[in-house]
Gaussian input, Z-matrix of N, CA and C with variables (Angstrom, degrees):
# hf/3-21g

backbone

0 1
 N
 C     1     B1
 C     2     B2     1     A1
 N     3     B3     2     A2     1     D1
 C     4     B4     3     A3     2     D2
 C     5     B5     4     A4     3     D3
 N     6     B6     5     A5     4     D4
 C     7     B7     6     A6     5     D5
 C     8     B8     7     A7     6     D6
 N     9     B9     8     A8     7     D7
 C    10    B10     9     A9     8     D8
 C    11    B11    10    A10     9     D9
 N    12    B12    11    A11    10    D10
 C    13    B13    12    A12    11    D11
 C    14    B14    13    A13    12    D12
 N    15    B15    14    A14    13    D13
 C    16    B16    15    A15    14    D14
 C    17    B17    16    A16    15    D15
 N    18    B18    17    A17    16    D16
 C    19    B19    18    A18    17    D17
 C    20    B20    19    A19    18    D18
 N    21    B21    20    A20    19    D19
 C    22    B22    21    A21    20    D20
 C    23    B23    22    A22    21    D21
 N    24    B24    23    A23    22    D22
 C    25    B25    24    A24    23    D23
 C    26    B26    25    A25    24    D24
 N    27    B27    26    A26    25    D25
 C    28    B28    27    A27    26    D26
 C    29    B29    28    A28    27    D27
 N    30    B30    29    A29    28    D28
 C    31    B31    30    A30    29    D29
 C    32    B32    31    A31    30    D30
 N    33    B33    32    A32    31    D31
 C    34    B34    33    A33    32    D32
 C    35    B35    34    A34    33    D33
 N    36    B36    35    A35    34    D34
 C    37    B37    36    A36    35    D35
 C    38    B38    37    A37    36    D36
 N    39    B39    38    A38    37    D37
 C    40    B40    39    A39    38    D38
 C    41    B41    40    A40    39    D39
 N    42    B42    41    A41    40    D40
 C    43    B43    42    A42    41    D41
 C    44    B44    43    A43    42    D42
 N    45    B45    44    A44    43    D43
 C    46    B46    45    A45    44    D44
 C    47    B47    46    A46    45    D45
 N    48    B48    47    A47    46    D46
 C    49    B49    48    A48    47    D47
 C    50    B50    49    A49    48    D48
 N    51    B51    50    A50    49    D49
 C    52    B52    51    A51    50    D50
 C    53    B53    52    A52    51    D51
 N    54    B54    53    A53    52    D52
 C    55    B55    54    A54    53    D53
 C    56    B56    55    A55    54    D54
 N    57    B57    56    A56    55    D55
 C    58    B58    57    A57    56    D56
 C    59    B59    58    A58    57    D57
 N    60    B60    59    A59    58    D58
 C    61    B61    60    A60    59    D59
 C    62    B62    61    A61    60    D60
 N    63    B63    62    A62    61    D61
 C    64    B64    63    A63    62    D62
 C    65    B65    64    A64    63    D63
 N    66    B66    65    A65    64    D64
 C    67    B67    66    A66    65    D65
 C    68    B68    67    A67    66    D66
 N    69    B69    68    A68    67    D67
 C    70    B70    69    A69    68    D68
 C    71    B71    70    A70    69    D69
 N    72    B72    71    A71    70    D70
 C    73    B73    72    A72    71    D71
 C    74    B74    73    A73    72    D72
 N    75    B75    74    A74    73    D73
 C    76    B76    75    A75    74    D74
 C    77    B77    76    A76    75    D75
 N    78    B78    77    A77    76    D76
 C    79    B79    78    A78    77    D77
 C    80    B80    79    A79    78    D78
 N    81    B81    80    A80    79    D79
 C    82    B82    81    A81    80    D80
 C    83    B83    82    A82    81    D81
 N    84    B84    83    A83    82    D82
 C    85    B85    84    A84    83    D83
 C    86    B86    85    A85    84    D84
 N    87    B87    86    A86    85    D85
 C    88    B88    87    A87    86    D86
 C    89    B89    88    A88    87    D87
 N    90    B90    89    A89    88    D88
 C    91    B91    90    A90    89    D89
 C    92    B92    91    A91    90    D90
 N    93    B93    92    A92    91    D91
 C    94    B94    93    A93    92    D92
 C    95    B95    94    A94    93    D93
 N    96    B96    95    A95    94    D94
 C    97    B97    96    A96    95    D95
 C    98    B98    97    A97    96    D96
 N    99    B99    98    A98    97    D97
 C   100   B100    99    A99    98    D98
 C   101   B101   100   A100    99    D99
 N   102   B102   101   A101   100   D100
 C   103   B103   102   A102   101   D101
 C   104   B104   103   A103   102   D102
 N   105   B105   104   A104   103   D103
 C   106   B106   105   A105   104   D104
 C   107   B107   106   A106   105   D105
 N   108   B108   107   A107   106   D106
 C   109   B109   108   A108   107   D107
 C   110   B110   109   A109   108   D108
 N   111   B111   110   A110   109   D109
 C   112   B112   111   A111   110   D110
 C   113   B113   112   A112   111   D111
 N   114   B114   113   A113   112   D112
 C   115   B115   114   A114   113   D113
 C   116   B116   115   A115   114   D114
 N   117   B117   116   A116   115   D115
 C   118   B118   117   A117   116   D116
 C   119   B119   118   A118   117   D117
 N   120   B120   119   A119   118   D118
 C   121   B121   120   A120   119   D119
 C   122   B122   121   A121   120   D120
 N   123   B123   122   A122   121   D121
 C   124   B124   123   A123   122   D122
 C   125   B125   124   A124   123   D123
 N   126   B126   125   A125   124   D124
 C   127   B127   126   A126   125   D125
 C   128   B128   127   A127   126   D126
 N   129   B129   128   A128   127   D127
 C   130   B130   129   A129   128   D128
 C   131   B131   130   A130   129   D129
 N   132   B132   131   A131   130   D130
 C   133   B133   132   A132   131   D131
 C   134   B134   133   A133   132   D132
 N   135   B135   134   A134   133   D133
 C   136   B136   135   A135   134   D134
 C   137   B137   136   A136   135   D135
 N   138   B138   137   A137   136   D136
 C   139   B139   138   A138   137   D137
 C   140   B140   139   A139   138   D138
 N   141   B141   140   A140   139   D139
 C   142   B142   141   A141   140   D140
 C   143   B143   142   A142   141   D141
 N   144   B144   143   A143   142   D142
 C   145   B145   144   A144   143   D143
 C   146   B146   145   A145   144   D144
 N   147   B147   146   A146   145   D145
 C   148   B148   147   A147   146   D146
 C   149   B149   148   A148   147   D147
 N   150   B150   149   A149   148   D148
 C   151   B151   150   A150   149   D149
 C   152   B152   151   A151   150   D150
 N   153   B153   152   A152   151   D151
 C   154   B154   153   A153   152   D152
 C   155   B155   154   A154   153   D153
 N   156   B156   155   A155   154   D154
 C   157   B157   156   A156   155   D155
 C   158   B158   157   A157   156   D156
 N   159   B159   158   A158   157   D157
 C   160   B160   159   A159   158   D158
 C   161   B161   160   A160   159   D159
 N   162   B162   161   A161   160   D160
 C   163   B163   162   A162   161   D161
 C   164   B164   163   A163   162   D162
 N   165   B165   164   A164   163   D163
 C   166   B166   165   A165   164   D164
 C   167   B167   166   A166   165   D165
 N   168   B168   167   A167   166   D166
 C   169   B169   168   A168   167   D167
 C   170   B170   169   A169   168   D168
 N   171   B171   170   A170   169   D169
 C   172   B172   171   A171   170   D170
 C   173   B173   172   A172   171   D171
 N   174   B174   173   A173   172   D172
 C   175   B175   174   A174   173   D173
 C   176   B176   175   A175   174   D174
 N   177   B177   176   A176   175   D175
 C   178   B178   177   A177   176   D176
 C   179   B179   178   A178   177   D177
 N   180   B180   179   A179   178   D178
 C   181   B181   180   A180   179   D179
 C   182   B182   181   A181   180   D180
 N   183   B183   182   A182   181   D181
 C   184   B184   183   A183   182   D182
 C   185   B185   184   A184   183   D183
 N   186   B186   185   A185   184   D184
 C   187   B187   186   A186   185   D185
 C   188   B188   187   A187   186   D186
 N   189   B189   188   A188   187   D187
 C   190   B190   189   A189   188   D188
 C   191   B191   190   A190   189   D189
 N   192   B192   191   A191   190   D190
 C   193   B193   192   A192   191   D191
 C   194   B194   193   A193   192   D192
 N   195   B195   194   A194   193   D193
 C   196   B196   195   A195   194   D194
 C   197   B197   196   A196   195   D195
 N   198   B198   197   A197   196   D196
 C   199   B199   198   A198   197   D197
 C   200   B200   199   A199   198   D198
 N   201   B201   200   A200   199   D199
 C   202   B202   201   A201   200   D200
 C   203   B203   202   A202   201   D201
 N   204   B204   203   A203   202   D202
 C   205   B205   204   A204   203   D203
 C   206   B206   205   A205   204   D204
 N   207   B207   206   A206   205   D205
 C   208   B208   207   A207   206   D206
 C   209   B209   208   A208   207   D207
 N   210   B210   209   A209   208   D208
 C   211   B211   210   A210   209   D209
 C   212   B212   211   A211   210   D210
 N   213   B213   212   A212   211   D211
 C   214   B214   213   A213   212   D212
 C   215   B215   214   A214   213   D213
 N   216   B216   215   A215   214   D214
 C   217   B217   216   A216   215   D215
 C   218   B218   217   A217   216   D216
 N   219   B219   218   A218   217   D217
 C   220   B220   219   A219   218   D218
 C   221   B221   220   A220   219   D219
 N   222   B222   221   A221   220   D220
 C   223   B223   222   A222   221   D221
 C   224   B224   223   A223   222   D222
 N   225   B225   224   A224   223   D223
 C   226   B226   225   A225   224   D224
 C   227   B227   226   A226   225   D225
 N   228   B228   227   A227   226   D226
 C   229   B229   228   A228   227   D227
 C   230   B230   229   A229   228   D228
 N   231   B231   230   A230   229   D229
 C   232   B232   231   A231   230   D230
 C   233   B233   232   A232   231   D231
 N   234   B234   233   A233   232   D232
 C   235   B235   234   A234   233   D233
 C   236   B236   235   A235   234   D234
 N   237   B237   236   A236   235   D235
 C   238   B238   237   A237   236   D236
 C   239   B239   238   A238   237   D237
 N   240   B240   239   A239   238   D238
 C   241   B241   240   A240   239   D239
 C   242   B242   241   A241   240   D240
 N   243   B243   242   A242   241   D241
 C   244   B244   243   A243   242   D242
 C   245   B245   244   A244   243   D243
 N   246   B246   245   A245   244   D244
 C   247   B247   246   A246   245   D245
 C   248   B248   247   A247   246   D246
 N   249   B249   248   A248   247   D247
 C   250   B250   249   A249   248   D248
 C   251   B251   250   A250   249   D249
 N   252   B252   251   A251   250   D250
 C   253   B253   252   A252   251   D251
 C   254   B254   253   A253   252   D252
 N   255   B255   254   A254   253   D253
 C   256   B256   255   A255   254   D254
 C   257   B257   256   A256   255   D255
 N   258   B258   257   A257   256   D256
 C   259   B259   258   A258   257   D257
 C   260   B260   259   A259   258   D258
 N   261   B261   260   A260   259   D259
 C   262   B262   261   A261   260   D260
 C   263   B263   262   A262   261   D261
 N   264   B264   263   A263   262   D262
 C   265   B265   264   A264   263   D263
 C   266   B266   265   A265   264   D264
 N   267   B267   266   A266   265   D265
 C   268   B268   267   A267   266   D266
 C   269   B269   268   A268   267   D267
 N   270   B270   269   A269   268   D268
 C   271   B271   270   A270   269   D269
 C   272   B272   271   A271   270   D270
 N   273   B273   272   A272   271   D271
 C   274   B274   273   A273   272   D272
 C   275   B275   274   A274   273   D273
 N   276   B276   275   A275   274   D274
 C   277   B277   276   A276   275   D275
 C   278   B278   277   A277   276   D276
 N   279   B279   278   A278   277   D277
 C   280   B280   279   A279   278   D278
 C   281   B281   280   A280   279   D279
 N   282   B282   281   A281   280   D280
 C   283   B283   282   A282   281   D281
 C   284   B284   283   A283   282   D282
 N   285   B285   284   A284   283   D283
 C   286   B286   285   A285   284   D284
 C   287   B287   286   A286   285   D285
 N   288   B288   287   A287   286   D286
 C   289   B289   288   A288   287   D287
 C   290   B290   289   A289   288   D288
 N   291   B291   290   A290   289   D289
 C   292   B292   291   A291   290   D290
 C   293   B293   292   A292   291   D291
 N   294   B294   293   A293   292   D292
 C   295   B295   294   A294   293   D293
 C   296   B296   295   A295   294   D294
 N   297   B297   296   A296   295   D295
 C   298   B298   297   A297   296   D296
 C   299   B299   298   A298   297   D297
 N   300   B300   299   A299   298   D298
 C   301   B301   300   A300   299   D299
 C   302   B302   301   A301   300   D300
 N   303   B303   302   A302   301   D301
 C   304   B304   303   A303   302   D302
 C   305   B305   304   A304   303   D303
 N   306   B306   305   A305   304   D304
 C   307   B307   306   A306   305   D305
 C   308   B308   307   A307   306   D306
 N   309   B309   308   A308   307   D307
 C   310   B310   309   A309   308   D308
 C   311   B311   310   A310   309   D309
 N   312   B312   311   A311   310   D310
 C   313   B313   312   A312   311   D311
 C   314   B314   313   A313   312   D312
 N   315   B315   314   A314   313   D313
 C   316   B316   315   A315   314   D314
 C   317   B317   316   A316   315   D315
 N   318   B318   317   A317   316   D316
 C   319   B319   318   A318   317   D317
 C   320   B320   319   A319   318   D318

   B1=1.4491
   B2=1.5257
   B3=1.5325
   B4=1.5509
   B5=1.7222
   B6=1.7268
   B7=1.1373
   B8=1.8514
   B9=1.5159
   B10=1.1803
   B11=1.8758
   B12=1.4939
   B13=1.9846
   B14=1.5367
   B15=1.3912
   B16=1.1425
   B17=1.2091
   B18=1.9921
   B19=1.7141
   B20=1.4319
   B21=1.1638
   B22=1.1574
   B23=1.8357
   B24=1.6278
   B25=1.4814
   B26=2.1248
   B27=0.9747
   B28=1.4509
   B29=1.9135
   B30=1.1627
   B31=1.4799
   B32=2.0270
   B33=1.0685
   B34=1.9446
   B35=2.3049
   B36=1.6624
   B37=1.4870
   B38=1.6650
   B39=1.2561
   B40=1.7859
   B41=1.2078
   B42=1.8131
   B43=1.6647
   B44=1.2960
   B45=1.3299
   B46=1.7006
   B47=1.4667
   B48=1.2964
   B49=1.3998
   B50=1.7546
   B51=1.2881
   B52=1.0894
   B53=1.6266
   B54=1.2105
   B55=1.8707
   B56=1.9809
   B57=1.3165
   B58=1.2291
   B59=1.5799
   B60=1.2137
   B61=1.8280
   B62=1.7284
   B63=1.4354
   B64=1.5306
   B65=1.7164
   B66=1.3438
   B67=1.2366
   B68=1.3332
   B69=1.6377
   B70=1.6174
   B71=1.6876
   B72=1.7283
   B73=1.5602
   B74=1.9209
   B75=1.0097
   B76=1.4857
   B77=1.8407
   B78=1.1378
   B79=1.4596
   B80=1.0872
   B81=1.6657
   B82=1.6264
   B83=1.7538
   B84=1.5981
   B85=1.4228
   B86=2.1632
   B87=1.2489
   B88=1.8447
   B89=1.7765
   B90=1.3386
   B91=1.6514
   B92=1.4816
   B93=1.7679
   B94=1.3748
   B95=1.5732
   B96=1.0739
   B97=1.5883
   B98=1.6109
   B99=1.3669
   B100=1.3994
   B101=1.4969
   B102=1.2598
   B103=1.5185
   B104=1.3036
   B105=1.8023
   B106=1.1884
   B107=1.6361
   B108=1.1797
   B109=1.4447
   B110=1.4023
   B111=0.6605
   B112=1.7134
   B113=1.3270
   B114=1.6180
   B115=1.8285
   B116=1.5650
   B117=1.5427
   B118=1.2710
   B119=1.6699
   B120=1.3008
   B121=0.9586
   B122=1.5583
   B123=2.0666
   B124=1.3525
   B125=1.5081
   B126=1.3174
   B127=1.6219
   B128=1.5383
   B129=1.6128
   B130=1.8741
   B131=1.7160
   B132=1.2316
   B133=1.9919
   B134=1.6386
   B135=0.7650
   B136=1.5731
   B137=1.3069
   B138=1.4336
   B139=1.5385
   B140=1.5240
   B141=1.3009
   B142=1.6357
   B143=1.8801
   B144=0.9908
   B145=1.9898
   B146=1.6417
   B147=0.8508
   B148=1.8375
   B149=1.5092
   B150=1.3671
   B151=1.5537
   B152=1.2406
   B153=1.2720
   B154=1.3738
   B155=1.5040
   B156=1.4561
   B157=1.1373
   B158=1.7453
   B159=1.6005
   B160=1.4053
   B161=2.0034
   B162=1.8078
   B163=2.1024
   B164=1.6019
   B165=1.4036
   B166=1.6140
   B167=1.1433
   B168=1.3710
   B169=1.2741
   B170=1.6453
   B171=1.4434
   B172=1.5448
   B173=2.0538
   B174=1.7287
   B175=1.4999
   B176=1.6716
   B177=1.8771
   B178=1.2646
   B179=1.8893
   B180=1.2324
   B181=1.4435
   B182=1.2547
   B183=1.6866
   B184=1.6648
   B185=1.8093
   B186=1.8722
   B187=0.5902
   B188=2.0061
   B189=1.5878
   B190=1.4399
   B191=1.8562
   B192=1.3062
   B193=1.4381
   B194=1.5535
   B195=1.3765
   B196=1.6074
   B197=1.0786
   B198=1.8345
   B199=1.5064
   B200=1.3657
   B201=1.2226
   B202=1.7528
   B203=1.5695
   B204=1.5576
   B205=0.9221
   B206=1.6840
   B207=1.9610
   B208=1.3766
   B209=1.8019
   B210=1.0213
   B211=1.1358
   B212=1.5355
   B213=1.5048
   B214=1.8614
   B215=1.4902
   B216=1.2419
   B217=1.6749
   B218=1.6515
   B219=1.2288
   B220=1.8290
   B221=1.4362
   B222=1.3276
   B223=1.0306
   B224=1.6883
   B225=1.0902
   B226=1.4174
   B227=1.7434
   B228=1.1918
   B229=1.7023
   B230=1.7020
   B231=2.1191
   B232=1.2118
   B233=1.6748
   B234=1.4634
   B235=1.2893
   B236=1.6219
   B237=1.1302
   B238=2.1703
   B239=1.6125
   B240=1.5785
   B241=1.1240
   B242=1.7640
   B243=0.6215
   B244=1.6965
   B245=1.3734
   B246=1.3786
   B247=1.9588
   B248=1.6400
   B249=1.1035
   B250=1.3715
   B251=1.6404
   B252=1.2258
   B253=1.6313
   B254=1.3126
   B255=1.5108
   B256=1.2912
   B257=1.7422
   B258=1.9907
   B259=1.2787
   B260=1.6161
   B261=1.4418
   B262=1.4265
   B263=1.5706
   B264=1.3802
   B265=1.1672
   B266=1.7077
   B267=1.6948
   B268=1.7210
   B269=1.5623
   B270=1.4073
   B271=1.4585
   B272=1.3454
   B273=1.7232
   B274=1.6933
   B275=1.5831
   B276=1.5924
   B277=1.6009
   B278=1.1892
   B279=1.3533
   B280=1.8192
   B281=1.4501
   B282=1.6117
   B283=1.8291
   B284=1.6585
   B285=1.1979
   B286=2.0936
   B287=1.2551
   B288=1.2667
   B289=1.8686
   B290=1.8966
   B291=1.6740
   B292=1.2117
   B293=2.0809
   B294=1.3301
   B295=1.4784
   B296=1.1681
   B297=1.3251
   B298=1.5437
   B299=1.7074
   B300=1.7870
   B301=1.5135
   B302=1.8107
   B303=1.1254
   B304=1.6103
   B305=1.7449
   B306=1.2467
   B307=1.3932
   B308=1.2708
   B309=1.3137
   B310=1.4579
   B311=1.7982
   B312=1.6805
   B313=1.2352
   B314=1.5805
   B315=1.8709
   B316=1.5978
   B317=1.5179
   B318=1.0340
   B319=2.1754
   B320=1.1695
   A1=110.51
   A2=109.39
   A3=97.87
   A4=106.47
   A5=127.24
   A6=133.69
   A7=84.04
   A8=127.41
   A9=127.86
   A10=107.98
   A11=72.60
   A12=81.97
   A13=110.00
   A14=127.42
   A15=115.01
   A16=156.73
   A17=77.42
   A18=75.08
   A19=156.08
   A20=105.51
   A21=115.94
   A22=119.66
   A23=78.11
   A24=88.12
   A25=90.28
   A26=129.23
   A27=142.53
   A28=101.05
   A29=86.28
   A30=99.36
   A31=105.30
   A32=84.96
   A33=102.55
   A34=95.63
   A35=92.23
   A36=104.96
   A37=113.15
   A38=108.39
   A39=108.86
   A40=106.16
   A41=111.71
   A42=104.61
   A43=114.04
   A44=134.22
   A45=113.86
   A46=95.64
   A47=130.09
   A48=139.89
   A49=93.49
   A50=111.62
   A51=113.20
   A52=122.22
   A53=109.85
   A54=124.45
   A55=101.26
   A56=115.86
   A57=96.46
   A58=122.81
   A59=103.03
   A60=110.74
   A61=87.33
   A62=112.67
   A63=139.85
   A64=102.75
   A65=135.95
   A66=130.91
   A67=118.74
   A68=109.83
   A69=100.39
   A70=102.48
   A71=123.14
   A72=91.59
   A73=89.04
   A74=128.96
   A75=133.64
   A76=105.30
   A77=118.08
   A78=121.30
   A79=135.16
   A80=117.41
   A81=114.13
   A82=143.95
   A83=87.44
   A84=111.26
   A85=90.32
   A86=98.26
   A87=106.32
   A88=94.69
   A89=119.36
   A90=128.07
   A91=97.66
   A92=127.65
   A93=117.16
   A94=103.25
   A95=122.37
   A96=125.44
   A97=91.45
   A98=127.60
   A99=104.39
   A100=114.89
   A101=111.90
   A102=97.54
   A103=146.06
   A104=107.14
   A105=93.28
   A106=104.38
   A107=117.23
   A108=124.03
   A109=109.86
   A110=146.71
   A111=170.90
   A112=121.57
   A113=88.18
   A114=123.91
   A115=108.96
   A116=108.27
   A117=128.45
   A118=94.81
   A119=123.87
   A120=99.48
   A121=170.45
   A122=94.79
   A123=117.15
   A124=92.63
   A125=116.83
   A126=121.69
   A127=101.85
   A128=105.81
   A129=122.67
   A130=104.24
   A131=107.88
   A132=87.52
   A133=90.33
   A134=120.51
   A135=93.43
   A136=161.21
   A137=95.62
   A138=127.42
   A139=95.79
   A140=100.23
   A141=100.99
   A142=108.74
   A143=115.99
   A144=118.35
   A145=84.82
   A146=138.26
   A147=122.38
   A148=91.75
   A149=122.28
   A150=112.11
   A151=128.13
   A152=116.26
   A153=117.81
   A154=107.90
   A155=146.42
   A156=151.85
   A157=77.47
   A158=128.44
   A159=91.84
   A160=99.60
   A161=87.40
   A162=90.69
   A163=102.68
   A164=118.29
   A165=127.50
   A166=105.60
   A167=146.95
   A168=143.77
   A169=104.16
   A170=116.60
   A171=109.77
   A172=103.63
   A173=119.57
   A174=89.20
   A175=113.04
   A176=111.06
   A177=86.36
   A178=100.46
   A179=120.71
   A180=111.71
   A181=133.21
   A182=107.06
   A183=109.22
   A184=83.53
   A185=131.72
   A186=144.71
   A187=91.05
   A188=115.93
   A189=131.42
   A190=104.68
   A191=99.87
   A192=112.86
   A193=96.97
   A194=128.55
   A195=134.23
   A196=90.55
   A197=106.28
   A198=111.94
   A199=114.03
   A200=111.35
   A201=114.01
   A202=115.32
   A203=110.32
   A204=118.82
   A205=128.61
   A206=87.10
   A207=105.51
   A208=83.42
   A209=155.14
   A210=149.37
   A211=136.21
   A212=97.06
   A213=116.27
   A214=105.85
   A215=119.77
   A216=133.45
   A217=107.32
   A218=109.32
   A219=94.26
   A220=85.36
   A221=175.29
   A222=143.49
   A223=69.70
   A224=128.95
   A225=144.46
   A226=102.10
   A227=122.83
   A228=119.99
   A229=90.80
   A230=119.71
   A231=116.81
   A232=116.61
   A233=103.22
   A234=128.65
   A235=105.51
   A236=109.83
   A237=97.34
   A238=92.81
   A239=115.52
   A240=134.43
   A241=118.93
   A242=138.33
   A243=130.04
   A244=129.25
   A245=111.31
   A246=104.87
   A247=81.75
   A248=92.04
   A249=106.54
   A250=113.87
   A251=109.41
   A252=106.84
   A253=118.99
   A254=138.69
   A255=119.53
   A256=83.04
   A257=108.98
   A258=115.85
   A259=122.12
   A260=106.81
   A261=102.77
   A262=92.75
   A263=108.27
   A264=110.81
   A265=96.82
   A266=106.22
   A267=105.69
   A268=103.19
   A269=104.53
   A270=120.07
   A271=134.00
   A272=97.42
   A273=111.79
   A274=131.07
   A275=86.00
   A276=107.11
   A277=149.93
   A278=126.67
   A279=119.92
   A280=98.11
   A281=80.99
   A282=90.26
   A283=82.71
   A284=97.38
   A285=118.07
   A286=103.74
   A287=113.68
   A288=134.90
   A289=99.49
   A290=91.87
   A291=79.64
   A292=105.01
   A293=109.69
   A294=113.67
   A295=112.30
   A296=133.45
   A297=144.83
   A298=97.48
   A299=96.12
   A300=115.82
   A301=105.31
   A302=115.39
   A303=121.85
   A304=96.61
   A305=96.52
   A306=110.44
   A307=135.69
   A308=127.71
   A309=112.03
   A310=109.28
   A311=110.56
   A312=103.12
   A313=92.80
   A314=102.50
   A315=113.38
   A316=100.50
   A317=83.64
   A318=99.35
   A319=101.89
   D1=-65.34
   D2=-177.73
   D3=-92.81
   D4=15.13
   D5=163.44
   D6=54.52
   D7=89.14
   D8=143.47
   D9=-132.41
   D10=152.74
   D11=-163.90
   D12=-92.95
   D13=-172.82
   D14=147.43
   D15=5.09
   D16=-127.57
   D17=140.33
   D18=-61.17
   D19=29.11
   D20=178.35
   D21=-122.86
   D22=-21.85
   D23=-179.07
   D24=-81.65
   D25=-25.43
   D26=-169.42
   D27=-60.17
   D28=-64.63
   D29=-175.43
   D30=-52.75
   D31=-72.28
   D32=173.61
   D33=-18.51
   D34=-78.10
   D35=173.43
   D36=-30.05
   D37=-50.98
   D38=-169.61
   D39=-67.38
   D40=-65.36
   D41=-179.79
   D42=-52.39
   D43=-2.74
   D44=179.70
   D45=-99.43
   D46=-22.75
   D47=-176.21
   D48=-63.89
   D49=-68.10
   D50=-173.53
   D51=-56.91
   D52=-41.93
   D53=-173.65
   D54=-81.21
   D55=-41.87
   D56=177.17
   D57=-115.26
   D58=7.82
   D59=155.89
   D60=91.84
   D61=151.13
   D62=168.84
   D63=-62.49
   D64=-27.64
   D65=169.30
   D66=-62.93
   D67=-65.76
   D68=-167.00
   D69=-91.73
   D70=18.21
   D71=-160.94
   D72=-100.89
   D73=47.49
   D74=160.75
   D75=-112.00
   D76=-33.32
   D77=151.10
   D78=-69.24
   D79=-37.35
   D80=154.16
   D81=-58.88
   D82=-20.69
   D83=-155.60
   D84=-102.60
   D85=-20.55
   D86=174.70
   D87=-78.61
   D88=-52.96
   D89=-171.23
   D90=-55.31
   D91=-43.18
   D92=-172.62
   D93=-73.79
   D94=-38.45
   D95=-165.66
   D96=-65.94
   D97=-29.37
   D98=-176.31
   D99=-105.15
   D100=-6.72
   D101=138.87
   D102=-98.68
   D103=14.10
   D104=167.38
   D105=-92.64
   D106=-34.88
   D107=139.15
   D108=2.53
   D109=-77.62
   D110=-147.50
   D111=-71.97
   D112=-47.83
   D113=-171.19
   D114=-78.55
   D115=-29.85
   D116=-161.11
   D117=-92.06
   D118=-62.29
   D119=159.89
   D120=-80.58
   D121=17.40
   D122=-176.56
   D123=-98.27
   D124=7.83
   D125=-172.44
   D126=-97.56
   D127=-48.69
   D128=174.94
   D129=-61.40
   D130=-16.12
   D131=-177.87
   D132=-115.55
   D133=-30.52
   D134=155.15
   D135=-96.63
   D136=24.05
   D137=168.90
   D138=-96.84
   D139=-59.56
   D140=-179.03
   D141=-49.15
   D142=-44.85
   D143=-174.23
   D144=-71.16
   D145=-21.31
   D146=-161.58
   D147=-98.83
   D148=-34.32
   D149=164.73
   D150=-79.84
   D151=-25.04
   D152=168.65
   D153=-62.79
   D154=-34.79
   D155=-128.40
   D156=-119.17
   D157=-47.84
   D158=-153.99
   D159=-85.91
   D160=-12.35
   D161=171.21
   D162=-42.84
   D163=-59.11
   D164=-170.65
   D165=-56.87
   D166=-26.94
   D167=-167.56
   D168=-95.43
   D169=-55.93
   D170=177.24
   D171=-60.48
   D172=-24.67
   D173=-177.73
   D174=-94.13
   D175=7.88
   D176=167.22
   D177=-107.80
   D178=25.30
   D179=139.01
   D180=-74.64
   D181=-35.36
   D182=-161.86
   D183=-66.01
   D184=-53.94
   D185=-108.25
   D186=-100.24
   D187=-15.03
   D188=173.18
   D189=-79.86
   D190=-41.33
   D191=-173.48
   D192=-66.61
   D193=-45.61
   D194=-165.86
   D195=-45.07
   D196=-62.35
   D197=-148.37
   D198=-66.01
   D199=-36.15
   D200=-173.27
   D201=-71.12
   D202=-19.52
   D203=175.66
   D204=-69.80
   D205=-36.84
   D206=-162.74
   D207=-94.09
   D208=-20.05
   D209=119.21
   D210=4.64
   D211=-59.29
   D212=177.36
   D213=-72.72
   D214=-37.73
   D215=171.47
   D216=-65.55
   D217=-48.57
   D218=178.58
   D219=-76.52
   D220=-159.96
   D221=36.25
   D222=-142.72
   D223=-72.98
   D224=-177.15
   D225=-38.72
   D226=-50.74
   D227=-160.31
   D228=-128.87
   D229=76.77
   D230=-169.00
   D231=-72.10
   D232=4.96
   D233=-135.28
   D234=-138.78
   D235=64.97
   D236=-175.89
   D237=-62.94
   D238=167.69
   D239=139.37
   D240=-29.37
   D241=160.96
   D242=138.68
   D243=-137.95
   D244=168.46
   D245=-134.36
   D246=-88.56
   D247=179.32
   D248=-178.47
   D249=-104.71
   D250=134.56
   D251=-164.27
   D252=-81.55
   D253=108.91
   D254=-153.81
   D255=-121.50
   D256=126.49
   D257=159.25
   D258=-50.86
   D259=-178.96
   D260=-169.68
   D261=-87.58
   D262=-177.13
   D263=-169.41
   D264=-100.96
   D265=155.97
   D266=173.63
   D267=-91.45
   D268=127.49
   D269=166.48
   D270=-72.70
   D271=-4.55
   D272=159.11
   D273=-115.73
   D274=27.86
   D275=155.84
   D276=-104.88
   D277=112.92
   D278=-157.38
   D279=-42.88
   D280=160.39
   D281=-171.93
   D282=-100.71
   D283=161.47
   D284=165.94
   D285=-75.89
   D286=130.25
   D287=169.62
   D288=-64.80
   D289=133.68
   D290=-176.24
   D291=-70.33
   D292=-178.36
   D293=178.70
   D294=-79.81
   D295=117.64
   D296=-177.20
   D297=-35.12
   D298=150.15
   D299=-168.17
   D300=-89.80
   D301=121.89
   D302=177.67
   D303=-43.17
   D304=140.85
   D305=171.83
   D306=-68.66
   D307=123.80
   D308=-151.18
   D309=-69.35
   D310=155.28
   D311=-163.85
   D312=-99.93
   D313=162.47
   D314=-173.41
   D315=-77.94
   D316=159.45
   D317=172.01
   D318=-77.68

């Protein structure tokens, strides 16, 4: 990310060795880890909100495309079929035998 090398990361190590002393730089170097800590994750919720935002944008496309689509179909067929209305059935009517079972075939 920030492309640093080695030696460079070497040097970085010494001047803090040198500028904040061998005592406190195991306490300084815990304080950076928790803000980069920190950094890292004000980076994860807003990658995450920038994907959530462009998810919402592709489903109110799919969801423009439905309509125009589902649109061209009423416009084309103004007229569905319609079902056929079947009463309830009478519960004091013999039921139908089912149709006898084919006979089993020989080996």
């Amino acid at each position: 990310m920030f492309d640093v090398a080695l030696p460079e990361l070497l040097l970085v190590a010494l001047v803090a060795l040198l500028v904040i002393g061998p005592k406190d730089l195991p306490r300084v170097l815990y304080k950076v880890g928790q803000w980069l800590a920190r950094a890292r994750g004000v980076a994860r919720h807003f990658r995450s909100g920038l994907d959530d935002m462009v998810r919402q944008a592709e489903l109110e496309d799919m969801e423009k495309q439905w309509a125009k689509h589902n649109a061209d179909i009423m416009r084309e067929h103004p007229n569905p079929p319609r079902a056929v209305e079947v009463g309830p059935a009478d519960p004091d009517a013999p039921a139908e035998p089912a149709p006898p079972a084919p006979p089993p075939s020989a080996p």
